[in-house]
mmCIF file of the C-alpha atoms, coordinates in Angstrom:
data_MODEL
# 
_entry.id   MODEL 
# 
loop_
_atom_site.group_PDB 
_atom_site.id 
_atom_site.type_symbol 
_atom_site.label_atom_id 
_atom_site.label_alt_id 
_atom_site.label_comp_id 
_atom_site.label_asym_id 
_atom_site.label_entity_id 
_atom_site.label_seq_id 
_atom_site.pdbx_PDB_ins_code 
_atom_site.Cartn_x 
_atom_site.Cartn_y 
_atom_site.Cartn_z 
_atom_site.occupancy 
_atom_site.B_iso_or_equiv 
_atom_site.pdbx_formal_charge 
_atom_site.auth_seq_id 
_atom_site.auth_comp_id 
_atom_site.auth_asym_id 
_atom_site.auth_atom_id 
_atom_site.pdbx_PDB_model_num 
ATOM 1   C CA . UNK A 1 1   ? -78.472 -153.901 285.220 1.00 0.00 ? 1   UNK A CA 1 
ATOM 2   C CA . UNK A 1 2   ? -80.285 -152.473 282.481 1.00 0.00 ? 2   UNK A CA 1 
ATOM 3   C CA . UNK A 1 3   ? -78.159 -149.294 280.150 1.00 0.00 ? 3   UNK A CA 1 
ATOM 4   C CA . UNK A 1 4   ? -80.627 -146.425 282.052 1.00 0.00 ? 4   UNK A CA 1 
ATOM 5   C CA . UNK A 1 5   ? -79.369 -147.530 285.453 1.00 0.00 ? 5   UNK A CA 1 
ATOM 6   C CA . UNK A 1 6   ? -75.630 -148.096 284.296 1.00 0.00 ? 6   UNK A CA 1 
ATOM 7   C CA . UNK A 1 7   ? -75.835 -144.703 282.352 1.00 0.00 ? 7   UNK A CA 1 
ATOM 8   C CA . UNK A 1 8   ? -76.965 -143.090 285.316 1.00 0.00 ? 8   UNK A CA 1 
ATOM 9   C CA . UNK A 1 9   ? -74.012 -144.072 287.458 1.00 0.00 ? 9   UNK A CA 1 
ATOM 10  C CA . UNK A 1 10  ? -72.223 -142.202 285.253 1.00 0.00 ? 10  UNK A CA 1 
ATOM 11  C CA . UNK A 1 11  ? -73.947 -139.324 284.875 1.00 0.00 ? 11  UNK A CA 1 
ATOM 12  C CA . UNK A 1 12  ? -75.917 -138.580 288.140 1.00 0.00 ? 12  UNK A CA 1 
ATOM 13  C CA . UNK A 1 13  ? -77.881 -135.420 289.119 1.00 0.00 ? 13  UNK A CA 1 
ATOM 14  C CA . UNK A 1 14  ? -75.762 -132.417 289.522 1.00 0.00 ? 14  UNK A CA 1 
ATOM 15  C CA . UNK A 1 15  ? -72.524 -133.811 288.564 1.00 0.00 ? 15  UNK A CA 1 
ATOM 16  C CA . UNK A 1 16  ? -70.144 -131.632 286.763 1.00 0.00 ? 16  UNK A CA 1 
ATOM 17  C CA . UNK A 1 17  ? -68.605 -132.874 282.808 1.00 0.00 ? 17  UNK A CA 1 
ATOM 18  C CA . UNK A 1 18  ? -71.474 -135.731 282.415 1.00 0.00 ? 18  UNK A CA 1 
ATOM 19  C CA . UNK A 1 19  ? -73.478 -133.565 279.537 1.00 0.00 ? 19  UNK A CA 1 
ATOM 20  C CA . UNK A 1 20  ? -70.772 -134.593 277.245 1.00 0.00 ? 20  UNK A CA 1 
ATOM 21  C CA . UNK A 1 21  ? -71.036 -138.555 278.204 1.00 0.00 ? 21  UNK A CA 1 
ATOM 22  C CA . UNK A 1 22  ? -72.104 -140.141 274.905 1.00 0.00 ? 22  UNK A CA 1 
ATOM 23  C CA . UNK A 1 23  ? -75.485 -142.202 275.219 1.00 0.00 ? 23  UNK A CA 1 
ATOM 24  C CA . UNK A 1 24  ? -74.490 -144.919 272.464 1.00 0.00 ? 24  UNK A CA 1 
ATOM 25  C CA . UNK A 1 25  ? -73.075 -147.711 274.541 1.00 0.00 ? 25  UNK A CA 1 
ATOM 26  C CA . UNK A 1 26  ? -75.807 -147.438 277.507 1.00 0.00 ? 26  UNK A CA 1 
ATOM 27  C CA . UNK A 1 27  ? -78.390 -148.074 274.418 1.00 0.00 ? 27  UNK A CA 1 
ATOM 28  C CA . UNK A 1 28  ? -77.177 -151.415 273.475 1.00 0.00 ? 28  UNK A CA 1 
ATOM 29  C CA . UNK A 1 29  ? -76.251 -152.798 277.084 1.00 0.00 ? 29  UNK A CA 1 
ATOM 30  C CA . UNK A 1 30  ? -80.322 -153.466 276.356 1.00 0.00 ? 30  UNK A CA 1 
ATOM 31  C CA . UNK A 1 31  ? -80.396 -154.046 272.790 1.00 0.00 ? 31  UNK A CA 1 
ATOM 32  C CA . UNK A 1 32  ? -77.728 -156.749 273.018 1.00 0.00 ? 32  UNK A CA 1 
ATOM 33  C CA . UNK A 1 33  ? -78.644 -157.833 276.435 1.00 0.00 ? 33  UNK A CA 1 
ATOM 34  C CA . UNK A 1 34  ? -74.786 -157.247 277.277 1.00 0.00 ? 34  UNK A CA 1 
ATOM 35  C CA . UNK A 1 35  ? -73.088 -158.702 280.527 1.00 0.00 ? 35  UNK A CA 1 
ATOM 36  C CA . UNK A 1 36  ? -70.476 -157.950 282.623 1.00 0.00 ? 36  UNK A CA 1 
ATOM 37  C CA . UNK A 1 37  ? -67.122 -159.287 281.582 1.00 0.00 ? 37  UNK A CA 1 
ATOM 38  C CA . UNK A 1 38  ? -64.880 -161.072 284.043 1.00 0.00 ? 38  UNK A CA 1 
ATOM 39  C CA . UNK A 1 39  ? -60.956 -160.071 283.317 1.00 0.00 ? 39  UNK A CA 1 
ATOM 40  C CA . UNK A 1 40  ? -61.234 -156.674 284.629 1.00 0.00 ? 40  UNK A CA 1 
ATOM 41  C CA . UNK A 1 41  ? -57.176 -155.589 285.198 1.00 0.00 ? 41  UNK A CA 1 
ATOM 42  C CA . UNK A 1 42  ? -57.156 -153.133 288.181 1.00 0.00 ? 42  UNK A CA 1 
ATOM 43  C CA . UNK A 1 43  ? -54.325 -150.516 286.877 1.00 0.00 ? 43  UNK A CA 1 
ATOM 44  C CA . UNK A 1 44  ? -51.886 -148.347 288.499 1.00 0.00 ? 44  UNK A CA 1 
ATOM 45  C CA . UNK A 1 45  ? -51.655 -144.522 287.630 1.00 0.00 ? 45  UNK A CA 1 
ATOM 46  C CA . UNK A 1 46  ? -47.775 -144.260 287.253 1.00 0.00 ? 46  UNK A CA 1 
ATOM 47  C CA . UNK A 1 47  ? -48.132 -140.949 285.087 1.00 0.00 ? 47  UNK A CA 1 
ATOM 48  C CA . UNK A 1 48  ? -49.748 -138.665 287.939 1.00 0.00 ? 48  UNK A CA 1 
ATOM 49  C CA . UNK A 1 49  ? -49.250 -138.836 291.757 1.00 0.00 ? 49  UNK A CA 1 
ATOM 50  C CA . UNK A 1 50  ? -52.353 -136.766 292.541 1.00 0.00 ? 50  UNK A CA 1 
ATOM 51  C CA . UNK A 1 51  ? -55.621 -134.909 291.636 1.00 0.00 ? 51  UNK A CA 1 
ATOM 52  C CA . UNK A 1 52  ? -54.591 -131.739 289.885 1.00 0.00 ? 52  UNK A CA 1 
ATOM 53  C CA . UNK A 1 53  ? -57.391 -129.059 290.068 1.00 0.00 ? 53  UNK A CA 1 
ATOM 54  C CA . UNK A 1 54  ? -56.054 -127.633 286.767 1.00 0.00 ? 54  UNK A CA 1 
ATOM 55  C CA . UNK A 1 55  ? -56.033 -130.460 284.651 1.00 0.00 ? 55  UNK A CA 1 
ATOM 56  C CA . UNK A 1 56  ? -58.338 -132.763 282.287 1.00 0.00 ? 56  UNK A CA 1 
ATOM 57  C CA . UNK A 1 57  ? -57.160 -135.396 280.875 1.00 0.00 ? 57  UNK A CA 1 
ATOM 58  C CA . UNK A 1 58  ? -58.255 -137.755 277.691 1.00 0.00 ? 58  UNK A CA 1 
ATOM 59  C CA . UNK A 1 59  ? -57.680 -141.430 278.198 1.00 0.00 ? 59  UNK A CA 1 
ATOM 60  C CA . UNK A 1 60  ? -57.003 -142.277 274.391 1.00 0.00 ? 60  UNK A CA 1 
ATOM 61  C CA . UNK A 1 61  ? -56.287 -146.524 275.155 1.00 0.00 ? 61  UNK A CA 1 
ATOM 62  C CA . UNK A 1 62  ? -58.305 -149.147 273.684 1.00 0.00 ? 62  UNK A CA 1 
ATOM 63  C CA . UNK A 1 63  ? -61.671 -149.019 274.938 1.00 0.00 ? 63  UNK A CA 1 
ATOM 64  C CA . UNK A 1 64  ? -61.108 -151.919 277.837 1.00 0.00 ? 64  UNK A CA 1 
ATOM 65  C CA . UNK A 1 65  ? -57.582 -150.518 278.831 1.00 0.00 ? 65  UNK A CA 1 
ATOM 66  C CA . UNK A 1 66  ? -59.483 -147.002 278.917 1.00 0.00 ? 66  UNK A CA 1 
ATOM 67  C CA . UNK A 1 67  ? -62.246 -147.900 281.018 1.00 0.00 ? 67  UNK A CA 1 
ATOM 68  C CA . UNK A 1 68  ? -60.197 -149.060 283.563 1.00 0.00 ? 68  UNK A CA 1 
ATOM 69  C CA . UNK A 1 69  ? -57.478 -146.379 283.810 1.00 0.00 ? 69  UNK A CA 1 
ATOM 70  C CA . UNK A 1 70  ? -61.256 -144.208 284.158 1.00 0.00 ? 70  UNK A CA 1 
ATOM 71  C CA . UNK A 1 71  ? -61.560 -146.317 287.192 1.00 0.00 ? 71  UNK A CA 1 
ATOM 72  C CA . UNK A 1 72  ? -58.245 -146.001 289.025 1.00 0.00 ? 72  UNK A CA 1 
ATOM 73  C CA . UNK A 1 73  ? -58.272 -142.155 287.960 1.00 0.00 ? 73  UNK A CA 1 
ATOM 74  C CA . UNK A 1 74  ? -61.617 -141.625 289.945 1.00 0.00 ? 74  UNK A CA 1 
ATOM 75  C CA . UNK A 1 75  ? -60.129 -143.241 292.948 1.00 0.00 ? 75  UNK A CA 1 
ATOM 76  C CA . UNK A 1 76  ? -57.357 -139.871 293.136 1.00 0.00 ? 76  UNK A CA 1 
ATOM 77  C CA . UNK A 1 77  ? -60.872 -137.851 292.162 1.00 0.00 ? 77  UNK A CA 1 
ATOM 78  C CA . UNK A 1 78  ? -61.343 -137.445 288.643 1.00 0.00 ? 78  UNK A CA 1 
ATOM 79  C CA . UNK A 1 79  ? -64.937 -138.521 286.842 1.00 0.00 ? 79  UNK A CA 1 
ATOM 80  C CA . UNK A 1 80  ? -64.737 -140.735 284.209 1.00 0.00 ? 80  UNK A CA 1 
ATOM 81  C CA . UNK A 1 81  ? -66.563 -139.170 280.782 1.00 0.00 ? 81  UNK A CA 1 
ATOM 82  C CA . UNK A 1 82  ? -66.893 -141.968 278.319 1.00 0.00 ? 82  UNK A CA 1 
ATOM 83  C CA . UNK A 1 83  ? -67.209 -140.440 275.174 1.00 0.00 ? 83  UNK A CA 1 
ATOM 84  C CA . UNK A 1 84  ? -67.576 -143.920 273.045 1.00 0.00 ? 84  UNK A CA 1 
ATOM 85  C CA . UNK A 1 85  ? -69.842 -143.573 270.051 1.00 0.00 ? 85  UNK A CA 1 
ATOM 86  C CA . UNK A 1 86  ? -69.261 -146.572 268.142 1.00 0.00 ? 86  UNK A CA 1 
ATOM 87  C CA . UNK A 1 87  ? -72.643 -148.420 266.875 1.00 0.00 ? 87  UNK A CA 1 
ATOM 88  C CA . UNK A 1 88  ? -73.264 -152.122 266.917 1.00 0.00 ? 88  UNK A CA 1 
ATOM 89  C CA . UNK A 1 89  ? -73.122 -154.343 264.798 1.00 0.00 ? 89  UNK A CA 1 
ATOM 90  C CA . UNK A 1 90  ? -76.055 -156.946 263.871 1.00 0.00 ? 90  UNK A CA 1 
ATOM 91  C CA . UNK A 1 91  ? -75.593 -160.267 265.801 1.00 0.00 ? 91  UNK A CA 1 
ATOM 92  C CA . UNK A 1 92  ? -73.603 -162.772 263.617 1.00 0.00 ? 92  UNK A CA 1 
ATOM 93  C CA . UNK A 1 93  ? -71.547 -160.506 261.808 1.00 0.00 ? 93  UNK A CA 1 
ATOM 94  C CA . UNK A 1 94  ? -68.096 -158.943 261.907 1.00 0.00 ? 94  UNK A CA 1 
ATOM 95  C CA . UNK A 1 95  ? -66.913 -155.421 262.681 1.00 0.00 ? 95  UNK A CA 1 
ATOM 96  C CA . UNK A 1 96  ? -64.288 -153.180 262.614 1.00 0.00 ? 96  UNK A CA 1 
ATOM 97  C CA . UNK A 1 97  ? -64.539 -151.514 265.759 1.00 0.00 ? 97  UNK A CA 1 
ATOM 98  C CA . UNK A 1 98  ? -65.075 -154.380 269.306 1.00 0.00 ? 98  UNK A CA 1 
ATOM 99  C CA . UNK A 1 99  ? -68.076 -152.235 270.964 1.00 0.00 ? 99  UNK A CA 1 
ATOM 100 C CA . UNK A 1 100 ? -68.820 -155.492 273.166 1.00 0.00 ? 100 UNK A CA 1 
ATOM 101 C CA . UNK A 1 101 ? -65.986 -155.232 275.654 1.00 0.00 ? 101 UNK A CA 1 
ATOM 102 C CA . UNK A 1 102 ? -66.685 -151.710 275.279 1.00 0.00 ? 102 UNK A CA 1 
ATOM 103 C CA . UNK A 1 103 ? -70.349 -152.024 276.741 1.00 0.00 ? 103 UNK A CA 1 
ATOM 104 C CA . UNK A 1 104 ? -69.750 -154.833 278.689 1.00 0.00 ? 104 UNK A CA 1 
ATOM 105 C CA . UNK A 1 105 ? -66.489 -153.531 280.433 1.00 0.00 ? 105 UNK A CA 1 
ATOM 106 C CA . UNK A 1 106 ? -68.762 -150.054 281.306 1.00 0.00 ? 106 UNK A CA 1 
ATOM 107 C CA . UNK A 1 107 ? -71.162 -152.356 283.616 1.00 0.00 ? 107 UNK A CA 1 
ATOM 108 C CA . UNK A 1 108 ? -68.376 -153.643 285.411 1.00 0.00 ? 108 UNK A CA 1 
ATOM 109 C CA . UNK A 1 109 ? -66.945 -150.230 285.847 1.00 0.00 ? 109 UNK A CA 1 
ATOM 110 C CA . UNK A 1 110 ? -69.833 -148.772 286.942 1.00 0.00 ? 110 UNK A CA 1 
ATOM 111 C CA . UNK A 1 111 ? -70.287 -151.156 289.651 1.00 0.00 ? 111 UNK A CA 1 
ATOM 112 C CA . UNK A 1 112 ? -67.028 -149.863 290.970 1.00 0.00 ? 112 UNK A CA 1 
ATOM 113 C CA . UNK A 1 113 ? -67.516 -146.432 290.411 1.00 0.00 ? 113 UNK A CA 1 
ATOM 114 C CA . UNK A 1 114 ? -70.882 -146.302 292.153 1.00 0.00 ? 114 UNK A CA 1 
ATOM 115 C CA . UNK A 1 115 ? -68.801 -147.076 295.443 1.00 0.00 ? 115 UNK A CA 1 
ATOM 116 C CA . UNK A 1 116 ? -65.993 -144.505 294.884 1.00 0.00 ? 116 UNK A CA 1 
ATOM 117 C CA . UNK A 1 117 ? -67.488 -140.855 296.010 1.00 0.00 ? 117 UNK A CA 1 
ATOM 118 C CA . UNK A 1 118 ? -66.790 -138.321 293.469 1.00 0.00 ? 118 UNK A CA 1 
ATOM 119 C CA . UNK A 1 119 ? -66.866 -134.040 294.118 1.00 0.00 ? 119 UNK A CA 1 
ATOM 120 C CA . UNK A 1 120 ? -69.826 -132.924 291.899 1.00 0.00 ? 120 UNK A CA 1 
ATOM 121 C CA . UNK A 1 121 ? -67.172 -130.662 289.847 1.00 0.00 ? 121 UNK A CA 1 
ATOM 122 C CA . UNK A 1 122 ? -64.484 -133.267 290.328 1.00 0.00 ? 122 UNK A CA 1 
ATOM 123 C CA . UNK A 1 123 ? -62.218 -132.515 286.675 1.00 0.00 ? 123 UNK A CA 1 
ATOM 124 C CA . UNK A 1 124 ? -63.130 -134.960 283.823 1.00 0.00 ? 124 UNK A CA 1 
ATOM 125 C CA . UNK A 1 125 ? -60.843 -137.643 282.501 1.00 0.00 ? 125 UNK A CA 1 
ATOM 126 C CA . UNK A 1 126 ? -62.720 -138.357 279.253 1.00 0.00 ? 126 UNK A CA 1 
ATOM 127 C CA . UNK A 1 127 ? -62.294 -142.101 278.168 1.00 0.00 ? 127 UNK A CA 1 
ATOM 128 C CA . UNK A 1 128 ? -61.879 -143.033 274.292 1.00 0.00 ? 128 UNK A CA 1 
ATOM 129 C CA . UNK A 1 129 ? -61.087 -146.017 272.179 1.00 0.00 ? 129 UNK A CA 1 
ATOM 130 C CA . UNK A 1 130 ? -58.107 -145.709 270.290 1.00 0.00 ? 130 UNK A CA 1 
ATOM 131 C CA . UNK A 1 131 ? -59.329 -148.135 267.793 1.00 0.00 ? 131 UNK A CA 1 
ATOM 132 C CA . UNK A 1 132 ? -62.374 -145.810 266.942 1.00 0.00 ? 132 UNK A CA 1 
ATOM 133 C CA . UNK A 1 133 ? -60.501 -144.629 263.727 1.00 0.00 ? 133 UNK A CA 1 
ATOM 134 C CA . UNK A 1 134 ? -59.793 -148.618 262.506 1.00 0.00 ? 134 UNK A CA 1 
ATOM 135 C CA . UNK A 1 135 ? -60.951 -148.406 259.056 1.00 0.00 ? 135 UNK A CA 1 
ATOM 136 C CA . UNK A 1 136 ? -59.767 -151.748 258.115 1.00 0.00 ? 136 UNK A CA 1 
ATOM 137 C CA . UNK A 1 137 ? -62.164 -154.136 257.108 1.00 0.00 ? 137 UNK A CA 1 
ATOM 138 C CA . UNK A 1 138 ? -60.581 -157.530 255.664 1.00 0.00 ? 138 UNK A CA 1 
ATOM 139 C CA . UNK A 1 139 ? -63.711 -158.515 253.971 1.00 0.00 ? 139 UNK A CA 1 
ATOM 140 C CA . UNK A 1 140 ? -66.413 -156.393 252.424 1.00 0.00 ? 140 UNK A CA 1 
ATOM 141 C CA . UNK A 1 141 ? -68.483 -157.995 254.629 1.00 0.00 ? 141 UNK A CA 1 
ATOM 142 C CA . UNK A 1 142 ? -67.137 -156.555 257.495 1.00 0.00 ? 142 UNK A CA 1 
ATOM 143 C CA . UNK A 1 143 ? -69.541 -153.486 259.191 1.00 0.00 ? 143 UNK A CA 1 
ATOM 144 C CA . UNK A 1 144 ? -67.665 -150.669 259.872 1.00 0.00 ? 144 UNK A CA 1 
ATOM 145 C CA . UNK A 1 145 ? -68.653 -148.997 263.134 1.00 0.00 ? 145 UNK A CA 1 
ATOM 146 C CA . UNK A 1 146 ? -65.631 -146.873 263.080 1.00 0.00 ? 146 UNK A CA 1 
ATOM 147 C CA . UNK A 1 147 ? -65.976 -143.171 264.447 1.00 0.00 ? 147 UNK A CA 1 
ATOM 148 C CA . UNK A 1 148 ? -64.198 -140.216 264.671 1.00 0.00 ? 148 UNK A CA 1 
ATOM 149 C CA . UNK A 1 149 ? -64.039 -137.288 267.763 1.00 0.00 ? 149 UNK A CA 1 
ATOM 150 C CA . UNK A 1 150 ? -65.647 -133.658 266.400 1.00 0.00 ? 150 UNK A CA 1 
ATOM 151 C CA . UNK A 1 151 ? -65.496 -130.853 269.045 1.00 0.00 ? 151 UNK A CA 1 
ATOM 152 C CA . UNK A 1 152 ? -68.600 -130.909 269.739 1.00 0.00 ? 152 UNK A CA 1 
ATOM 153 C CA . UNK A 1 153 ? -68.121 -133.787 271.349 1.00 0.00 ? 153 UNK A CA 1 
ATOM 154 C CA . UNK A 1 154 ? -65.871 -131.999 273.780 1.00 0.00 ? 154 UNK A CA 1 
ATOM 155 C CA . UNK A 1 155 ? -66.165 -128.598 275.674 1.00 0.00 ? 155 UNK A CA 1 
ATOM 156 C CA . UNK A 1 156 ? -64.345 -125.672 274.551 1.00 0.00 ? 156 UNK A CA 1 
ATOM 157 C CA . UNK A 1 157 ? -61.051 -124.150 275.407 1.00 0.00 ? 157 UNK A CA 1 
ATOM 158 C CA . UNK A 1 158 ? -62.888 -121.305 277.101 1.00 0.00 ? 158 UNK A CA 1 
ATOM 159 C CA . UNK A 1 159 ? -65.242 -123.623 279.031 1.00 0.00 ? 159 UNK A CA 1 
ATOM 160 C CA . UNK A 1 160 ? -62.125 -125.764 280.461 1.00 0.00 ? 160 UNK A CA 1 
ATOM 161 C CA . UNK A 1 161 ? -60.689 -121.626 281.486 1.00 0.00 ? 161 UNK A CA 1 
ATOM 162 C CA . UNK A 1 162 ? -63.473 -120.503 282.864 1.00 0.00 ? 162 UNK A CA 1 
ATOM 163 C CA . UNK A 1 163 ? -63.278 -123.828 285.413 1.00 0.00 ? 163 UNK A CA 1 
ATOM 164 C CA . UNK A 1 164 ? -60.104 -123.392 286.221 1.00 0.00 ? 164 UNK A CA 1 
ATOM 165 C CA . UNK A 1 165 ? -58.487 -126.018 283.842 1.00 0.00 ? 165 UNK A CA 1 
ATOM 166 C CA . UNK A 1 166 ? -55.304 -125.052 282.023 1.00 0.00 ? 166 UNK A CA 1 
ATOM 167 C CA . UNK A 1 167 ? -53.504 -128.190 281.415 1.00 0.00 ? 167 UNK A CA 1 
ATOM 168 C CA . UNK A 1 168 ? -55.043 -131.277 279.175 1.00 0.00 ? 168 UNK A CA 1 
ATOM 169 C CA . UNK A 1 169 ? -53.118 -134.702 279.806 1.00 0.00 ? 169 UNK A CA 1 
ATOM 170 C CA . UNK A 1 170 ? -54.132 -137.091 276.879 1.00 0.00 ? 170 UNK A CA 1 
ATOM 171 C CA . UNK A 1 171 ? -52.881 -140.874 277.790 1.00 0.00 ? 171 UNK A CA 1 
ATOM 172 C CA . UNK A 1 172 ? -52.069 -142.579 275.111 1.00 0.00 ? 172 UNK A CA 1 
ATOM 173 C CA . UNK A 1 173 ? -49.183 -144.068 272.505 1.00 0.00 ? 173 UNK A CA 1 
ATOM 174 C CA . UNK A 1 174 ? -49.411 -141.282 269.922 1.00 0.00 ? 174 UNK A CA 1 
ATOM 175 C CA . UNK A 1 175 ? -51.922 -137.968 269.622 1.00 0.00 ? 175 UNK A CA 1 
ATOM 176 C CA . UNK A 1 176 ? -54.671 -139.430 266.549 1.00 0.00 ? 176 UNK A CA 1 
ATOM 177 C CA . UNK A 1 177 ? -56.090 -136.931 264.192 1.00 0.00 ? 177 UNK A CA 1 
ATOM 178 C CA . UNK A 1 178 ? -58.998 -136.698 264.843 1.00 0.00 ? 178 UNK A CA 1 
ATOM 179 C CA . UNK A 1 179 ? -57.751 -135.628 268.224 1.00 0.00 ? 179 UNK A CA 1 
ATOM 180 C CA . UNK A 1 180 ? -55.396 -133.787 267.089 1.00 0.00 ? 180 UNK A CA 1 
ATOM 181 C CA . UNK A 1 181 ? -57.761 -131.248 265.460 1.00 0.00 ? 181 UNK A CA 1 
ATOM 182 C CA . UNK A 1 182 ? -59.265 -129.907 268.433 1.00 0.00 ? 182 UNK A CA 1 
ATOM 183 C CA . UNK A 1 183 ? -55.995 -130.045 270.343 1.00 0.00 ? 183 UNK A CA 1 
ATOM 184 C CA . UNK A 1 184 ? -54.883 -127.875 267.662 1.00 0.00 ? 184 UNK A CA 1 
ATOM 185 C CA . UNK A 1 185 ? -57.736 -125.152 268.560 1.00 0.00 ? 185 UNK A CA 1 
ATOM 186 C CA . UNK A 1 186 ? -57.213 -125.810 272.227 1.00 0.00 ? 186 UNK A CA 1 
ATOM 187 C CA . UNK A 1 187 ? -53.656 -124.727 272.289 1.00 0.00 ? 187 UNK A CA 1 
ATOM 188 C CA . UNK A 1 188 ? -54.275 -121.761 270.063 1.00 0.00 ? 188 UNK A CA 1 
ATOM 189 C CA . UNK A 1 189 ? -56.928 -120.722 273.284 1.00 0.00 ? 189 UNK A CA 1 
ATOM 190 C CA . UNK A 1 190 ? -54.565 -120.934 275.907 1.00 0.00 ? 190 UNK A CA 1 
ATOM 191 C CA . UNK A 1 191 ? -54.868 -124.751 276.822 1.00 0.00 ? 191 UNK A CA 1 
ATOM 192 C CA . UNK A 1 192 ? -51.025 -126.814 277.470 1.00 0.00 ? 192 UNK A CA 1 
ATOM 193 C CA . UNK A 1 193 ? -50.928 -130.182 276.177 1.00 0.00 ? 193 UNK A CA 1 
ATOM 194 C CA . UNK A 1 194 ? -49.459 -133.097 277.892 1.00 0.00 ? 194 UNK A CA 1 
ATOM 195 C CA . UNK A 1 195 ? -48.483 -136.333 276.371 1.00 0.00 ? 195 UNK A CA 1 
ATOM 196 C CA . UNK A 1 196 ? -47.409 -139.688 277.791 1.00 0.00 ? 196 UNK A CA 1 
ATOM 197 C CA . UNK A 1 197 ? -48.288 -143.524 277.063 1.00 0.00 ? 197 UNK A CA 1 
ATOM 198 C CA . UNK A 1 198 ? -49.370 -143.972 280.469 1.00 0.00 ? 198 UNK A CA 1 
ATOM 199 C CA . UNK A 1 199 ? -46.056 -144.840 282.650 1.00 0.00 ? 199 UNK A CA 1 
ATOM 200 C CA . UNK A 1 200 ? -43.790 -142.270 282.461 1.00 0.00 ? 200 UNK A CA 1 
ATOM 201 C CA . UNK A 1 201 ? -44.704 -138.678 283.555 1.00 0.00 ? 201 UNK A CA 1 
ATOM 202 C CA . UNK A 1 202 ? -46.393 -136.416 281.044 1.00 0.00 ? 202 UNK A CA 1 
ATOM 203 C CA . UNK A 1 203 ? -44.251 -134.126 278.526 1.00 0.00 ? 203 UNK A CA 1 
ATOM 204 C CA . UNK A 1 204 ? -45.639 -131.568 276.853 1.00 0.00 ? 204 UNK A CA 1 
ATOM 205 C CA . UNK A 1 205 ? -46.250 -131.175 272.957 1.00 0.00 ? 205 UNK A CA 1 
ATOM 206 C CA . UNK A 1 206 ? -46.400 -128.321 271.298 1.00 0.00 ? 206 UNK A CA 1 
ATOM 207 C CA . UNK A 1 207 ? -48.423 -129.189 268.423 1.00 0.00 ? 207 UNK A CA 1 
ATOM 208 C CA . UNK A 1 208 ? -47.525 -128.042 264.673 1.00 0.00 ? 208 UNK A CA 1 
ATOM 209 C CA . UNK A 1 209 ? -49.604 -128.781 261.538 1.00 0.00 ? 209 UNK A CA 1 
ATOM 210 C CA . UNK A 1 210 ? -48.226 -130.451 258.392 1.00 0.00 ? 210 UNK A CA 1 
ATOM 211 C CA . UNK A 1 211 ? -49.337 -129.391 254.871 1.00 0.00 ? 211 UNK A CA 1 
ATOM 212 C CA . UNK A 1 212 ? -51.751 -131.854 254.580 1.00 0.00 ? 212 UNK A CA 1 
ATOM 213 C CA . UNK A 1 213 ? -53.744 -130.468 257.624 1.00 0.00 ? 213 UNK A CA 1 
ATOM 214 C CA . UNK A 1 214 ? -53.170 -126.877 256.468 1.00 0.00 ? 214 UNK A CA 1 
ATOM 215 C CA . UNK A 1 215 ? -54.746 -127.800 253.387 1.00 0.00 ? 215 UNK A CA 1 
ATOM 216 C CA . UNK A 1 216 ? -57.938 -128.935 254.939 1.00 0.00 ? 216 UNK A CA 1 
ATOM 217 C CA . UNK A 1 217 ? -58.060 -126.311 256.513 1.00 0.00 ? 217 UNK A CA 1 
ATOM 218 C CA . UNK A 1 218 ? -58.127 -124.007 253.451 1.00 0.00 ? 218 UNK A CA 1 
ATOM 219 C CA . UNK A 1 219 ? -55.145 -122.007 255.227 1.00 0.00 ? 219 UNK A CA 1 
ATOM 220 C CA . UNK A 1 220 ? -52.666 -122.050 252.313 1.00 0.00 ? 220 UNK A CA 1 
# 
């Protein structure tokens, strides 16, 4: 399958949420000619028994783990969103962030989710890589394609309200900061924030800024 037709699965006429899906990774399935990869782990949702019409959640695993709980979360009726945004790097040569499984484990997903039948406004459950912030690089050589999530990347508080959603679940071991920041503005708008690493049932955070993030903010 070429990235257009993989992308497009994904994001199909009329759907609901798929504005935000990031084009990156559809790109190079053509540059890099990528293929499907053949471990795919089907995984059980042990954190939610159903489809709740007032929540999103944020799938915040690494990027293979995440594509996969995107999967078994559209089969209770939630669209996956990938939001990955991490760029390639040139064949031969190391990198900080693995985009490969990432682009390869998308066209086996899509091959599944082209078979599971979505609502149009069916609630999002956007799908990150928690590695996206590994800055690491063991060598100089090493090309970082790390990235960070800006709210822009994401809709607003108010657009979540005005569709009903209330409740954000983010899956995941820990809340990163990049994250964190537009939690942050999300709970000042209304929004409740769930947290849980993906097998026990979601508790909710009540997020607080230390003085390091007040400071970048300019608030004291």
């Amino acid at each position: 399958m070429i990235g257009k037709e993989v992308y497009k699965i994904y994001a199909p006429n009329g759907a609901k949420w798929v504005e935000w899906i990031r084009p990156v990774p559809f790109v190079a399935i053509d540059t890099y000619h990528r293929k499907p990869i053949v471990d795919w782990v089907e995984r059980k949702i042990m954190f939610l028994q159903q489809y709740q019409k007032d929540t999103a959640i944020i799938v915040d695993l690494p990027g293979k783990e995440s594509i996969e709980l995107g999967i078994s979360l559209a089969h209770i009726g939630y669209r996956p969103i990938p939001l990955f945004n991490g760029t390639d790097e040139q064949p031969g040569s190391q990198a900080t962030t693995n985009t490969y499984w990432i682009e390869s484990c998308l066209i086996n997903a899509s091959q599944k989710l082209k078979n599971i039948p979505l609502q149009h406004d069916a609630n999002p459950a956007f799908l990150l890589d928690s590695y996206r912030t590994n800055r690491y690089r063991a060598k100089e050589s090493f090309f970082d394609n790390s990235w960070d999530i800006y709210k822009q990347d994401v809709p607003s508080a108010e657009y979540f309200k005005q569709n009903g959603i209330t409740k954000i679940i983010v899956v995941g071991n820990a809340i990163q900061h990049d994250l964190k920041k537009i939690l942050f503005k999300w709970q000042e708008k209304g929004l409740t924030i769930y947290l849980t690493e993906g097998y026990t049932s979601p508790k909710r955070v009540v997020l607080q800024k230390n003085i390091k993030e007040r400071l970048e903010k300019e608030e004291i």
